[in-house]
C-alpha positions as CSV (number, residue, x, y, z in Angstrom):
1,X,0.0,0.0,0.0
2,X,1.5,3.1,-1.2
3,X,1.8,5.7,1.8
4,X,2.1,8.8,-0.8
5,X,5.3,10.2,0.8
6,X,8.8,10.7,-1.3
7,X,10.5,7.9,-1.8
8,X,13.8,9.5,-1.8
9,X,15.5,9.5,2.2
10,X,16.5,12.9,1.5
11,X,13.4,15.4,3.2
12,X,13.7,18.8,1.9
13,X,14.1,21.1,4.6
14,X,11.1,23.4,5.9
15,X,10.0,26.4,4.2
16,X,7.8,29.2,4.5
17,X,4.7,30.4,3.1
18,X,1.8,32.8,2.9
19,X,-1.2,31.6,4.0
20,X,-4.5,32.3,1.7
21,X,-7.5,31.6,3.1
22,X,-9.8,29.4,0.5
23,X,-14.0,29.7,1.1
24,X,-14.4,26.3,-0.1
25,X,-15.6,23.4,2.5
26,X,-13.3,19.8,2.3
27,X,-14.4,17.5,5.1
28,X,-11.2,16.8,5.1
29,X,-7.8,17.8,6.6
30,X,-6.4,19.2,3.5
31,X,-4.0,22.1,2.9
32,X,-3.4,23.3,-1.5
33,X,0.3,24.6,-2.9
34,X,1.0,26.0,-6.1
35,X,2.0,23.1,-8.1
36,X,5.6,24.2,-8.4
37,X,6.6,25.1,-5.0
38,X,5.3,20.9,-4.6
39,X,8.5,20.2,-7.2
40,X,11.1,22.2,-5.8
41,X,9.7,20.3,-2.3
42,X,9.5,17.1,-4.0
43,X,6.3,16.4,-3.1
44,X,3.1,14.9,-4.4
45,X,-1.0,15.1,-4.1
46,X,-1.8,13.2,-0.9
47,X,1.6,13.6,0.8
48,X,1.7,14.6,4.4
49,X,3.3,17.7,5.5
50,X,3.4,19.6,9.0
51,X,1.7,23.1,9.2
52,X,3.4,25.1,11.7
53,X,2.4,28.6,13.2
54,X,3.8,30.1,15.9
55,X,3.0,27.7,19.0
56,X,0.7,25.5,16.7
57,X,1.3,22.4,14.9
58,X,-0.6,19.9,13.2
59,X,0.0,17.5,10.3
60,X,-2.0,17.5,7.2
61,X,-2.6,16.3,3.6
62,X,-1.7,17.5,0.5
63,X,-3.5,19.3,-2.9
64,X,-1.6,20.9,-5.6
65,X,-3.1,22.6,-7.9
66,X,-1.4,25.3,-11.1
67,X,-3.9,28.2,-10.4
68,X,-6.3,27.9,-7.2
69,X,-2.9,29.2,-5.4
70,X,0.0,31.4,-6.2
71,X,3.7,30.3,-5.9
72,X,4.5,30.6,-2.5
73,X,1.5,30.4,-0.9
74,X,-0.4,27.9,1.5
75,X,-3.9,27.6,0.9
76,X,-6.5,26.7,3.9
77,X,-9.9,25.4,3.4
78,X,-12.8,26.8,5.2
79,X,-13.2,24.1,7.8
80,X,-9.6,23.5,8.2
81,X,-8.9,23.9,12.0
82,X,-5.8,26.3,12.3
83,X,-5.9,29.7,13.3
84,X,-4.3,31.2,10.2
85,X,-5.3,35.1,8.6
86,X,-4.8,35.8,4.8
87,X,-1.0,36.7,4.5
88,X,0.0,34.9,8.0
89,X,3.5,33.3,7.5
90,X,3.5,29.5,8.0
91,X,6.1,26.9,7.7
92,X,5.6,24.0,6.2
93,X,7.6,20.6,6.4
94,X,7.0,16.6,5.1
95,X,5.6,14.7,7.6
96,X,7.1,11.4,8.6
97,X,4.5,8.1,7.5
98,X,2.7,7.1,10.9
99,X,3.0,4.0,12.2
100,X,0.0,2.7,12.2
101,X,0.0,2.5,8.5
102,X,2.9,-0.4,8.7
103,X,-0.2,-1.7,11.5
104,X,-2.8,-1.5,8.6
105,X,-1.0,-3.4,6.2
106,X,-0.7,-6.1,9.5
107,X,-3.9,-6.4,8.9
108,X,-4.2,-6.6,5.2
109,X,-1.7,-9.1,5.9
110,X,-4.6,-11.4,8.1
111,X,-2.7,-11.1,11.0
112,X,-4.6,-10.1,14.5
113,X,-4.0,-6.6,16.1
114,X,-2.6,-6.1,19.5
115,X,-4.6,-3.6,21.5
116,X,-2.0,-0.8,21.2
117,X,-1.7,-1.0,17.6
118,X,-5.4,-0.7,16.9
119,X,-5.3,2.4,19.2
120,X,-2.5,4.0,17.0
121,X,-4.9,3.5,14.0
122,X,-8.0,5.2,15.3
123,X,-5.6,7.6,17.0
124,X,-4.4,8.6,13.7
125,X,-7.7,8.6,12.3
126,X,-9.1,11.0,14.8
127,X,-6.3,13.2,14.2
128,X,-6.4,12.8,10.2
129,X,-3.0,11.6,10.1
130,X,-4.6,9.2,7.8
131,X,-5.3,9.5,4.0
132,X,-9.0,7.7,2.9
133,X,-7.2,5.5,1.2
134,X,-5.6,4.1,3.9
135,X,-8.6,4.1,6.4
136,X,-10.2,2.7,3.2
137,X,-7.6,-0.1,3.3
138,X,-8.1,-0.3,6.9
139,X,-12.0,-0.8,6.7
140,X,-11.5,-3.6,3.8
141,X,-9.3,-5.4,5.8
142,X,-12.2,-6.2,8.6
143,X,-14.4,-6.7,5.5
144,X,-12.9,-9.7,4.3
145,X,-9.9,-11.0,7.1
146,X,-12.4,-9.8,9.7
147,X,-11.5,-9.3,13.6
148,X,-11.7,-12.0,17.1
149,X,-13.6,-10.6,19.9
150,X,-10.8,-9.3,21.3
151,X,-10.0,-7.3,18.3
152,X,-13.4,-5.8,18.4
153,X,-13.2,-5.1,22.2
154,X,-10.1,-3.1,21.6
155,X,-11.3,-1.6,18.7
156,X,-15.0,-0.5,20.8
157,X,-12.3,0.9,23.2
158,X,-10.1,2.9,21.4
159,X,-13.1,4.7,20.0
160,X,-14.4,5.6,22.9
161,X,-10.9,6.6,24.4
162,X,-10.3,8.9,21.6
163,X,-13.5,10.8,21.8
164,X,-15.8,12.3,24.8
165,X,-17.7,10.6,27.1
166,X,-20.9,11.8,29.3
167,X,-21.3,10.8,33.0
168,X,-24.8,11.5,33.9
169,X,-24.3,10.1,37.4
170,X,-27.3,7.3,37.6
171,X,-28.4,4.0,35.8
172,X,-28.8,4.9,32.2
173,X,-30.9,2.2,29.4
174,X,-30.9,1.9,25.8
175,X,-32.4,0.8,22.6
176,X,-30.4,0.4,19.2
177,X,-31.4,-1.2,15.9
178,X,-28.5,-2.2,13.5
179,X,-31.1,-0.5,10.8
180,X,-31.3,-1.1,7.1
181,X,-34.9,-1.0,7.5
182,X,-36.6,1.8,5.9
183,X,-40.1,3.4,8.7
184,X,-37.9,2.3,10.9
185,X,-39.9,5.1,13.4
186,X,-39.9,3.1,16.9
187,X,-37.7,4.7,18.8
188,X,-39.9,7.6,19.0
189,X,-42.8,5.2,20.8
190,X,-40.0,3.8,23.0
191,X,-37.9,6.7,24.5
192,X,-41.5,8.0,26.2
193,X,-42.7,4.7,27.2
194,X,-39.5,3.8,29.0
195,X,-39.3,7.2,30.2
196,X,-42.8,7.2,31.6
197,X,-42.2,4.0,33.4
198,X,-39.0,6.0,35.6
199,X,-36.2,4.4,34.0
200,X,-33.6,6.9,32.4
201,X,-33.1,6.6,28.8
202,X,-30.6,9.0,27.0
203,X,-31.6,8.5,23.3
204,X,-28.6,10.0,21.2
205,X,-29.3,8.8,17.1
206,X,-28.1,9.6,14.2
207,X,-29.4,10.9,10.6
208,X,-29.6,9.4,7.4
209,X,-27.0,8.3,5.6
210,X,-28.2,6.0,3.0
211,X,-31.9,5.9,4.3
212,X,-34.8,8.7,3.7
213,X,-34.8,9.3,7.3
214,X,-32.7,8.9,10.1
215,X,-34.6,9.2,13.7
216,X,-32.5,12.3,14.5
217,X,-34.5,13.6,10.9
218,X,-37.7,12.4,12.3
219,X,-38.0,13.8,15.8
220,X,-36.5,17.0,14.0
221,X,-40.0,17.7,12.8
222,X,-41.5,17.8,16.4
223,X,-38.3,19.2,18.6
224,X,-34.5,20.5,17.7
225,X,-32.3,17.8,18.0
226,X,-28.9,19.6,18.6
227,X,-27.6,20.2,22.5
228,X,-24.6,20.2,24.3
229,X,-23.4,17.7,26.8
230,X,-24.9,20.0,29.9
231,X,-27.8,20.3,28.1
232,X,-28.3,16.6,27.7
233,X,-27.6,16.5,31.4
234,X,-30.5,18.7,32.0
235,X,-32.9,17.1,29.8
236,X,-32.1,13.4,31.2
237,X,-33.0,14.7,34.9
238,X,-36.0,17.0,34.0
239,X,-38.0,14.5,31.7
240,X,-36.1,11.2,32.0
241,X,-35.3,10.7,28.3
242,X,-34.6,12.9,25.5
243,X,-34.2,11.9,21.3
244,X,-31.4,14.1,19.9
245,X,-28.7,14.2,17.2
246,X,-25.6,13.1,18.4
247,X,-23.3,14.3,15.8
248,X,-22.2,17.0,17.5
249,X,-21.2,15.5,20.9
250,X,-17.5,14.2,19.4
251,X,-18.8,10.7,21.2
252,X,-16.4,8.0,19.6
253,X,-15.3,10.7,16.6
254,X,-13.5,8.0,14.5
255,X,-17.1,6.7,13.7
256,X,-17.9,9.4,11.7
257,X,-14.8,9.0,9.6
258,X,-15.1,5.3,9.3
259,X,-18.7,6.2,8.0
260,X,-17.2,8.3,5.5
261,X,-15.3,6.1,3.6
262,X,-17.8,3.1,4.1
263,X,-20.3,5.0,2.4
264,X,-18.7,5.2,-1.1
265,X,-17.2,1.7,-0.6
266,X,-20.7,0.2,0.2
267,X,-19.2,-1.9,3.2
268,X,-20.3,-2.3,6.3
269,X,-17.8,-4.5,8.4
270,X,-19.6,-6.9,11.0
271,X,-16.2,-5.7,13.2
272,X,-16.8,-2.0,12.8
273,X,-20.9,-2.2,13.1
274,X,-20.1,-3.9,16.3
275,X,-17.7,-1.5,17.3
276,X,-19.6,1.7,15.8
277,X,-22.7,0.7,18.3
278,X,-21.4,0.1,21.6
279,X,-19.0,2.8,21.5
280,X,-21.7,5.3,21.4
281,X,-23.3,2.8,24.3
282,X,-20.5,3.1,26.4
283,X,-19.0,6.8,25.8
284,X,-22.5,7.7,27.4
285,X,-22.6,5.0,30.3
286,X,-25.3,3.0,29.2
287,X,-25.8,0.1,31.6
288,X,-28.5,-2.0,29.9
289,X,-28.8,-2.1,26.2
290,X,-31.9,-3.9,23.8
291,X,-30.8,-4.6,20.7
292,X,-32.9,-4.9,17.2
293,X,-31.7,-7.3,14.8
294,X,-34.6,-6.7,11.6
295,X,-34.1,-10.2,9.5
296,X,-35.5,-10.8,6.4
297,X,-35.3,-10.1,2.5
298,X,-33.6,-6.9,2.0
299,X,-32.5,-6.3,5.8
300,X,-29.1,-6.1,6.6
301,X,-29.1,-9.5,8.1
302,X,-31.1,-11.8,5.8
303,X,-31.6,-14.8,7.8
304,X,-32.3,-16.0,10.9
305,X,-29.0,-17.9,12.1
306,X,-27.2,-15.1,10.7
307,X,-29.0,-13.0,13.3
308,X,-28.6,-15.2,16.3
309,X,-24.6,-15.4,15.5
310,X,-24.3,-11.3,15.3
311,X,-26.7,-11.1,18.5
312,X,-24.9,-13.6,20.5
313,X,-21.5,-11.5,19.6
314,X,-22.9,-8.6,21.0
315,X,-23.9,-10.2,24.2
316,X,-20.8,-11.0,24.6
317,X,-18.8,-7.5,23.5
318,X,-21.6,-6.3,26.0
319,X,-20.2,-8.4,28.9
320,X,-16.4,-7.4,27.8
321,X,-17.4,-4.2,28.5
322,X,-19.9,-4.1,31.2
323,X,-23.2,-3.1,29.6
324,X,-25.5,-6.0,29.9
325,X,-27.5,-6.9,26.2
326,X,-30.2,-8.2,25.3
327,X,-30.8,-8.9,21.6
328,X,-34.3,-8.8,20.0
329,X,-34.8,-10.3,16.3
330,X,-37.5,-8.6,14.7
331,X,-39.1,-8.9,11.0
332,X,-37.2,-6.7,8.9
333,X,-38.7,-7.9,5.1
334,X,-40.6,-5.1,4.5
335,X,-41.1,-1.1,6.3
336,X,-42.4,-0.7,9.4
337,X,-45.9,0.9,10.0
338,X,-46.9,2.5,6.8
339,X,-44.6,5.7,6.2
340,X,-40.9,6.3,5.2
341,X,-39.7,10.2,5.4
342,X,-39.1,12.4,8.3
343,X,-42.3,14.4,8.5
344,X,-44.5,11.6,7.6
345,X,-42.8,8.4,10.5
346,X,-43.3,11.6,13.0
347,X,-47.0,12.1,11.8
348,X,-47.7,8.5,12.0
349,X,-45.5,8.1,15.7
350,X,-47.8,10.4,17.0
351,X,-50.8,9.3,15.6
352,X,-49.8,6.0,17.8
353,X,-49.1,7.9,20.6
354,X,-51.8,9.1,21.0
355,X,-54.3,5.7,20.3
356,X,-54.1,4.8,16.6
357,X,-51.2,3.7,14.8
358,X,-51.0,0.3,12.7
359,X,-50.7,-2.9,15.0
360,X,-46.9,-3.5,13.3
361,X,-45.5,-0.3,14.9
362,X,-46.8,-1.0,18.4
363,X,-46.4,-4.7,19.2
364,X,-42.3,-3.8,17.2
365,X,-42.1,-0.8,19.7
366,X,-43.6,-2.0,22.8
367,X,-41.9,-5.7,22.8
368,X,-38.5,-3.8,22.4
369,X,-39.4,-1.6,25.7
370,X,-41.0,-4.7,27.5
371,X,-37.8,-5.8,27.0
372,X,-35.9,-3.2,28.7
373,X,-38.4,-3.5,31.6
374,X,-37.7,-7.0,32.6
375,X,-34.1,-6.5,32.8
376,X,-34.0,-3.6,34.6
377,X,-36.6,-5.4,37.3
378,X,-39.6,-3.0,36.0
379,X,-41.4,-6.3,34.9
380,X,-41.1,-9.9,35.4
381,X,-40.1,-12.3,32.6
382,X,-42.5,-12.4,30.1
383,X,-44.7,-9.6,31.4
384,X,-42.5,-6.4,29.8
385,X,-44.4,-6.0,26.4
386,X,-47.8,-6.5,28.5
387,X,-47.0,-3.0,30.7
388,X,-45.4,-0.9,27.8
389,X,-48.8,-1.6,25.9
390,X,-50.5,-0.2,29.3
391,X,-48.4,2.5,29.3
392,X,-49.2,3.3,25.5
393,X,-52.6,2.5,25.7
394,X,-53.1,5.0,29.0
395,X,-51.6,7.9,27.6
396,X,-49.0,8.3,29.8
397,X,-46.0,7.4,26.6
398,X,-48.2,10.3,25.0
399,X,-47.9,12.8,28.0
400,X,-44.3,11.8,28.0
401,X,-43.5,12.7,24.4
402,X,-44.9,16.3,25.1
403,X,-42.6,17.1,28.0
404,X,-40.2,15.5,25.8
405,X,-41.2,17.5,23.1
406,X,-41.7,20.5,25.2
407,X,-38.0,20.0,26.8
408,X,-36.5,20.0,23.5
409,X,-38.1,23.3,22.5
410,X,-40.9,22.0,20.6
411,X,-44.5,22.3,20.4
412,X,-46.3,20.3,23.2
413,X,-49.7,20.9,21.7
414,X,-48.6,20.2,18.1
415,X,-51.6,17.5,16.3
416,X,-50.1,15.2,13.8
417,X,-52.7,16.7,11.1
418,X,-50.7,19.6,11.6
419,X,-47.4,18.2,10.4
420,X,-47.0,19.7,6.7
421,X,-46.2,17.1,4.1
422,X,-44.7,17.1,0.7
423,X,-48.0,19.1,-1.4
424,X,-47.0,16.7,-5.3
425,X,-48.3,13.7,-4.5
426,X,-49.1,10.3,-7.1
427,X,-50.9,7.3,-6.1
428,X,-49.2,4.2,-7.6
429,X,-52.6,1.5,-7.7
430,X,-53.2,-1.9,-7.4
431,X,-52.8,-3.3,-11.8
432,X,-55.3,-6.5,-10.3
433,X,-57.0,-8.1,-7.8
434,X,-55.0,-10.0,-5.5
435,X,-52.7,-10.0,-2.6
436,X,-49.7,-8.1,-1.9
437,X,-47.0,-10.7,-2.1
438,X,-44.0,-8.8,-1.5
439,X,-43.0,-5.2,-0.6
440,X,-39.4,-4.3,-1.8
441,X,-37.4,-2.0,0.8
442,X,-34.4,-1.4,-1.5
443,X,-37.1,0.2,-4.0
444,X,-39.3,2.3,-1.1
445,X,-35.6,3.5,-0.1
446,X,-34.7,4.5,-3.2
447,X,-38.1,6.0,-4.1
448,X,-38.7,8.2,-1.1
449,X,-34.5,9.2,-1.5
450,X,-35.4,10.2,-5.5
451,X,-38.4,12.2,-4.0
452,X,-35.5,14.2,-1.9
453,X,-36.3,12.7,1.7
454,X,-34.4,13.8,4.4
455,X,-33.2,16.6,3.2
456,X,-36.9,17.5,2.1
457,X,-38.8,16.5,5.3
458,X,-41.7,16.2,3.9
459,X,-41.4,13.5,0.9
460,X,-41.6,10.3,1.6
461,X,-43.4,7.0,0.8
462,X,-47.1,6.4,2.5
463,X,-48.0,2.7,2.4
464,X,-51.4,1.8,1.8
465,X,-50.8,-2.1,1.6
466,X,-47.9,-4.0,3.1
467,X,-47.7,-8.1,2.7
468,X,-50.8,-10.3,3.0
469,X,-52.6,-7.3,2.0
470,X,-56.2,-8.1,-0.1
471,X,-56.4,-5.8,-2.7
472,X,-58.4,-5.1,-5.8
473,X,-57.9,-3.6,-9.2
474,X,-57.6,0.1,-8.6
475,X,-57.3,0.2,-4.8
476,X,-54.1,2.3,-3.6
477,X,-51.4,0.6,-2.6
478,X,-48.5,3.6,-2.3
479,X,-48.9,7.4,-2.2
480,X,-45.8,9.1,-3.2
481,X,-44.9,12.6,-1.3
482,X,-43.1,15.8,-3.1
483,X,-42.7,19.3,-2.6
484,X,-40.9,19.2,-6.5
485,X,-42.7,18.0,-9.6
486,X,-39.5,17.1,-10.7
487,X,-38.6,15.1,-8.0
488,X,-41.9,12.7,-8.0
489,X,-41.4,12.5,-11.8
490,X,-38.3,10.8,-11.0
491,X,-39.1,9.3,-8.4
492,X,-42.2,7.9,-10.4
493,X,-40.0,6.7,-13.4
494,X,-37.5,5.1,-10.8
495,X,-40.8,3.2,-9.6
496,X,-41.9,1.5,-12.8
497,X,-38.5,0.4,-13.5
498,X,-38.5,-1.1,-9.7
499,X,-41.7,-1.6,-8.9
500,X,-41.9,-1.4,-5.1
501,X,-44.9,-4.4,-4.5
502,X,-45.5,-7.5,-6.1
503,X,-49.2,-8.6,-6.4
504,X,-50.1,-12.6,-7.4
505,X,-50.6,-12.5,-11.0
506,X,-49.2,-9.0,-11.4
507,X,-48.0,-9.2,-14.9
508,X,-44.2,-7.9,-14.8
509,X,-43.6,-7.2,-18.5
510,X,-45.0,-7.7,-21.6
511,X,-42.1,-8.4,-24.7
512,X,-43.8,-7.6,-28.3
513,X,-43.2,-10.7,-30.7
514,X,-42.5,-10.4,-34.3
């Protein structure tokens, strides 16, 4: 694996620059020189070098361009942090090839990690002493050599060493799905039942990445999302549970940047997954921890043994590192309830809330919270799922969410008929009479994505039929929502060439003969 730096031992020796200030946003820890000052330095796009201004130092990667800088100057992205003003002299130097690179290719290599060398790798992540192509290296490595248990432990670890962590000073709970199921709305029925029942539950989520909505999205259209750490605090001992965005807590930072590069790749290592989730557990002090595995066609996890393997792992990364888990394996072959998009799962988790609400979403929602209950002694075996329908079923989940809501700076009295949704909308019908045989989520994703959900909060996918369904010729069976014409005439096209149900006897295709 090529490192980018000069092959030559001969460094050149530091020189100085004049910083220029570049209004362009990276992501990344990137500097740009003139492409001739990089030959007379002997260096090359993707090098390291060291950036060094009066007391501060930090090591980045190289662009070189022949026009975006002069000759002689340093250019600085937007978001690169370095206190630097247009015309500020720098010096700039090669930096040395980290270790953990020769750790990497270890790896590559199918040999097992030692915990201090997987530290130095995350280490260097968080620090961007890495190029992508070596975290990408990095992440294909656990793809297909993969990592023991006690790789994975000191990988969960080192994530959470190199980030933040909350104390909030009393028993904390949990509930994560491993996701890759699109409606995927529960956790918004679960934080206020759990809460209303006195246990502490500090629900930090994440948005989309490659879904229309991700539950941080979702409650975004009752309540902000975004707090600080004393904020949190405050919320956790006011109401008892709070949903909010946890991007911006720097909890286990290197999971961002994994994501990053797994996103383009289209890998998920079992290794990192593992790691990604009970990092954010334990950076926050979760003690008890329900799991949701969705299995079925088009889930992450497609069958059942393959469900019981990863859930049994993550018992036993839970007991490594002291949060007690309990898996749940749920049906994940087609959405759940009958809405994908941010403003539309919101509508329909309050609808539920507060009485209605299709049977899918509550029995998914309150066995997941029953199950939280009898390990936390709030129920006895068995019984869990019976008291988180009583506490739905009273109201009290519903007068939860609104302090909830109300905590987060949202509207308490807020109706879900009030909740504005995408105003171009297209009924896709029922070609026969029959029943729904199978409901694609790879298509619903993509459809309520082409419509411009999350980013557009209020497109999305309504579900009018799911599997089993009897329909007849004509009946709706999806409702597409858009706020652009040009967006549900995509995303309209993109659902005849995918169609997103399958009905018995639905012709697929008719080819003309000669």
């Amino acid at each position: 694996m090529s490192t980018g730096q000069p092959r030559n031992d001969l460094q050149p020796a530091p020189q100085r620059f004049r910083a220029r200030l570049i209004k362009i946003k990276t992501g990344e820890k990137n500097v740009i020189m003139n492409e001739s000052d990089a030959e007379e330095m002997m260096l090359r796009i993707h090098d390291r070098v060291v950036i060094t201004k009066d007391f501060q130092r930090t090591v980045a990667m190289l662009d070189v361009s022949e026009t975006v800088v002069e000759k002689g100057e340093i250019g600085f992205y937007e978001d690169f942090e370095f206190s630097v003003n247009d015309g500020d002299l720098v010096e700039l130097s090669v930096a040395p090839t980290p270790t953990s690179v020769e750790f990497i290719r270890k790896k590559m290599k199918g040999k097992p990690l030692t915990k201090s060398e997987i530290y130095s790798i995350v280490k260097d992540i968080v620090f961007h002493n890495l190029s992508k192509l070596e975290v990408a290296a990095f992440l294909m490595a656990e793809e297909y050599v993969g990592m023991d248990m006690d790789e994975i432990e000191s990988l969960t670890k080192a994530m959470v060493e190199t980030g933040k962590t909350i104390d909030f000073g009393e028993h904390v709970v949990d509930k994560h799905s491993i996701g890759g199921v699109p409606g995927n709305k529960v956790t918004l029925l679960i934080v206020p039942i759990v809460a209303a029942a006195g246990l502490k539950i500090p629900k930090t989520s994440s948005r989309a990445i490659t879904s229309p909505s991700g539950t941080a999205d979702t409650m975004e259209i009752l309540a902000p999302v975004e707090f600080t750490e004393e904020e949190l605090k405050r919320l956790l001992h006011d109401v008892g549970g709070y949903i909010a965005w946890g991007g911006s807590l720097n909890l286990a930072p290197a999971d961002d940047l994994f994501i990053r590069v797994e996103h383009p790749l289209s890998i998920d290592p079992r290794s990192q997954m593992m790691a990604s989730i009970m990092s954010k557990k334990l950076a926050v002090g979760v003690s008890t921890l329900v799991l949701d595995i969705p299995t079925g066609k088009g889930a992450k996890v497609e069958d059942f043994e393959t469900a019981r393997k990863l859930g049994s792992d993550f018992i036993e990364l839970g007991n490594r590192l002291g949060i007690q888990v309990r898996c749940g394996i749920t049906y994940g072959g087609q959405p759940v309830g009958h809405t994908v998009g941010p403003a539309l799962e919101a509508k329909e988790a309050l609808e539920t809330l507060m009485g209605g609400g299709p049977n899918s979403l509550i029995e998914k929602s309150t066995s997941l919270a029953g199950m939280l209950f009898e390990m936390n002694g709030i129920a006895s075996r068995g019984n869990g799922q019976d008291l988180a329908k009583e506490i739905l079923r009273s109201g009290k989940a519903y007068q939860k969410m609104r302090e909830i809501i109300a905590h987060q700076g949202g509207n308490p009295e807020i109706k879900p008929d009030e909740i504005p949704l995408g105003s171009e909308r297209y009924v896709i019908s029922a070609p026969v009479d029959g029943y729904v045989s199978s409901i694609s989520n790879r298509s619903i994703n993509a459809i309520a994505r082409a419509v411009g959900a999350p980013i557009d909060k209020g497109a999305g996918v309504k579900l009018y039929a799911k599997m089993g369904y009897s329909v007849k010729k004509g009946d709706p069976v999806i409702e597409i929502y858009a706020n652009r014409p040009s967006k549900l005439r995509d995303a309209i096209s993109l659902a005849m060439r995918e169609p997103p149900f399958m009905i018995e006897g639905m012709l697929l295709e008719e080819l003309p003969g000669f």
